[in-house]
C-alpha positions, 0 to 999 in steps of 0.5 A: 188600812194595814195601820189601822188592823195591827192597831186594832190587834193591839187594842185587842191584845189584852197584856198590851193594853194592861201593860203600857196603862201601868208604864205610861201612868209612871212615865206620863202621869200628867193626864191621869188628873183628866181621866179621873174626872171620867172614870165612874163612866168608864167603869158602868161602860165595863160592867155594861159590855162585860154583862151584856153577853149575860143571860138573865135566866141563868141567874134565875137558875141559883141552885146551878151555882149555889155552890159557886156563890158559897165558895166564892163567898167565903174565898173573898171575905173569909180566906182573903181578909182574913189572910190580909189582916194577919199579914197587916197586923204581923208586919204593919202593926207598928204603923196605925194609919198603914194597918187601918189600910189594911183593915179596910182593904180586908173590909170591902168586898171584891173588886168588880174587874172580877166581872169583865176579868172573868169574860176576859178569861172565858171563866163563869160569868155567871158565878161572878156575876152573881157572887159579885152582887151578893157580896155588894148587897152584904156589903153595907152590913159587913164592911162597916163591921169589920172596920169598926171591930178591928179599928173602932172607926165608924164607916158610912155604911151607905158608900158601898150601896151607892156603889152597888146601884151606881156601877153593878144594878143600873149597868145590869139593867142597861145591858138588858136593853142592849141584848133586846135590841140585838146584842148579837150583833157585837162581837167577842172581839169587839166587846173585849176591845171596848173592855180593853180599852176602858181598863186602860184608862182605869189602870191609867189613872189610878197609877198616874194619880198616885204615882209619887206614892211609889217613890216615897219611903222605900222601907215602908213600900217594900214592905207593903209591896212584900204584902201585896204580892203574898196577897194578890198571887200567893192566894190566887195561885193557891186557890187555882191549884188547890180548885185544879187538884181536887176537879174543879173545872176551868171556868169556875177555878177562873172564878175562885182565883179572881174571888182569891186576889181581887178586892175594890182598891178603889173603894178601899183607897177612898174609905180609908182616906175619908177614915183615917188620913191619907197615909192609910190609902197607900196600901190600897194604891199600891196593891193595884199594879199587882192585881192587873198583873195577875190578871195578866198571869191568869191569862198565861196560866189559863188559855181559854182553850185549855180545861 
C-alpha cells in the first residue's frame, strides 16, 4: 500500500510527469512509434476531463468574458504570430523551408493543452474554453490566409475544422454525459491525475518521434531553439507581468500567459510537413519541449493560492 500512495503522489505531481515524459522520450524513444498510433484518443480523453468540470451555462453567459475572449484573442493571433513572423523572417529567412515553419506555426491558432493547462493552474476555464473554440471556429478561414499570404501555399482549409469537431465539439459534448450522470463524483485529484497521465503520453511521443531532430545541424537548432525560447517565455512572461501590473486578476492572467506562448505544434508540424517538406516541421518540434516547460514555470510562478 505504501508503494502504491507514493506512486500515485507522483502521478499526481504535475512537474514529474512532465519531466521524465521529455527525459524518456530522449533516453527511451522506441516506444514513442507505439504511443502515436493512440494519441488522438488520449487528446479527446484530455479535452474530455479537462472540460468536465465546465458549466455550460457560464458559457451561455458571454458578456462575462467578452473581454477575455477579445484579449486572448488578439494576444494569440495578433501579438503571438505576429512576433513569431518577425523572429522567423529576421533570423531564418535565408533558409525557405524553416521560415515556412514558422509561417505556419504563426498560422495556426492555440494550442488546446491551454484547455487542461488552464485547469491544471486554477486559471479561467471559461475564458479558455471559450477562446480556444472561437479561435478554432476562425481557424479554417484565417490560417489558410496567413500562410497563402506570407508564402503563397494553399492550405487544406478544412484540417483545422476536422480538428475542431474531432478533439474540441465532441469532447465538449461527452463531457456533458459525464456531469449528467454525476461528475461529482470524481475528484480534483483524480481528474488532474487522468490529465497528468494523458499528457505524458503526448509529451512522450511527440519527443520520442522526433528525437533525431535535436541532434542534427547544431547551427541550425541553436538558432530555432533561441526562437523558441524568445517565443514560448519571452511573450508569456511578459503578458503575465504586464496583466499583473495593470490589475488583471490570477486566473485570467493564467489565461493570457498561456494564449501568449501556446500554439498547436502538432498541427503546425503536420501542415507544414504536408506543404512544404519535412525540413519545415523542425520548427514545430522543436518548439514543444519549451511549451511544456512553461507550463511548468507557470506552475511556480503561480501557485494556485496565491491571487
Amino acid at each position: 500500500m505504501p508503494k502504491v500512495k507514493r506512486l500515485t503522489e507522483l502521478v499526481k505531481n504535475t512537474t514529474f510527469m512532465f519531466l521524465i515524459a521529455i527525459l524518456l522520450g530522449f533516453i527511451l524513444p522506441g516506444g514513442a512509434r507505439y504511443t502515436k498510433s493512440y494519441l488522438d484518443v488520449v487528446l479527446f480523453i484530455i479535452m474530455l476531463v479537462a472540460t468536465s468540470s465546465l458549466r455550460i451555462r457560464s458559457l451561455l453567459n458571454v458578456k462575462s468574458y467578452a473581454k477575455g475572449l477579445l484579449t486572448t484573442m488578439v494576444i494569440n493571433y495578433g501579438f503571438l504570430s505576429v512576433f513569431i513572423v518577425a523572429l522567423a523572417y529576421t533570423f531564418v529567412g535565408y533558409d525557405l523551408e524553416l521560415l515556412q515553419g514558422f509561417i505556419v506555426m504563426a498560422a495556426v491558432p492555440v494550442a488546446m493543452a491551454v484547455v487542461p493547462f488552464t485547469y491544471l493552474l486554477y486559471g479561467d476555464l471559461v475564458v479558455s474554453t471559450a477562446s480556444a473554440a472561437v479561435l478554432y471556429l476562425i481557424s479554417p478561414i484565417v490560417t489558410p490566409m496567413i500562410i497563402f499570404a506570407l508564402s503563397g501555399a494553399e492550405a487544406k482549409i478544412f484540417d483545422t475544422l476536422i480538428f475542431l469537431i474531432k478533439l474540441v465539439i465532441i469532447p465538449i459534448i461527452a463531457s456533458r454525459i459525464i456531469v449528467y450522470f454525476g461528475e461529482e463524483r470524481f475528484s480534483r485529484q483524480a481528474r488532474e491525475a487522468v490529465i497528468n497521465i494523458c499528457i505524458f503520453i503526448v509529451v512522450y511521443s511527440v519527443i520520442g518521434l522526433n528525437r533525431d531532430i535535436f541532434f542534427a545541424d547544431f547551427g541550425v537548432l541553436a538558432v530555432i531553439l533561441m526562437i523558441a525560447v524568445a517565443r514560448t517565455f519571452g511573450t508569456g512572461i511578459l503578458v503575465e507581468r504586464l496583466s499583473g501590473l495593470v490589475g488583471v486578476d490570477r486566473p485570467t492572467r493564467v489565461s493570457y500567459a498561456l494564449f501568449a506562448s501556446f500554439k498547436n505544434l502538432a498541427l503546425t508540424a503536420t501542415m507544414a510537413l504536408t506543404l512544404f517538406g519535412e525540413r519545415a516541421s523542425v520548427p514545430a518540434t522543436i518548439a514543444i519541449p519549451f511549451e511544456v516547460l512553461f507550463f511548468l514555470y507557470l506552475k511556480h510562478r503561480l501557485p494556485s493560492n496565491i491571487a
